[in-house]
C-alpha positions as CSV (number, residue, x, y, z in Angstrom):
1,X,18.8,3.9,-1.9
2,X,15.8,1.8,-2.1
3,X,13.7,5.1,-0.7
4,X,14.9,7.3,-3.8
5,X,14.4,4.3,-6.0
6,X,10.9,4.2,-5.3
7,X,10.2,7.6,-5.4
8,X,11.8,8.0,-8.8
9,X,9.1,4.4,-9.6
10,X,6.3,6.8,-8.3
11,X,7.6,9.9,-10.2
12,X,8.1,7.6,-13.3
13,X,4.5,6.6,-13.0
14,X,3.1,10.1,-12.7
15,X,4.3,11.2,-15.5
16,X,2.7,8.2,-17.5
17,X,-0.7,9.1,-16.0
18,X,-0.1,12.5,-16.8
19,X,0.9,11.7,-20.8
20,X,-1.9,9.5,-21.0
């Protein structure tokens, strides 16, 4: 759980780079 949690943190941050 805490692996897929952090990926979906890293996803969630990508896409804030990306809409930046």
């Amino acid at each position: 759980m805490g692996t897929l949690n952090k990926l979906h943190s890293e996803n969630a941050t990508f896409w804030r780079d990306l809409m930046q």
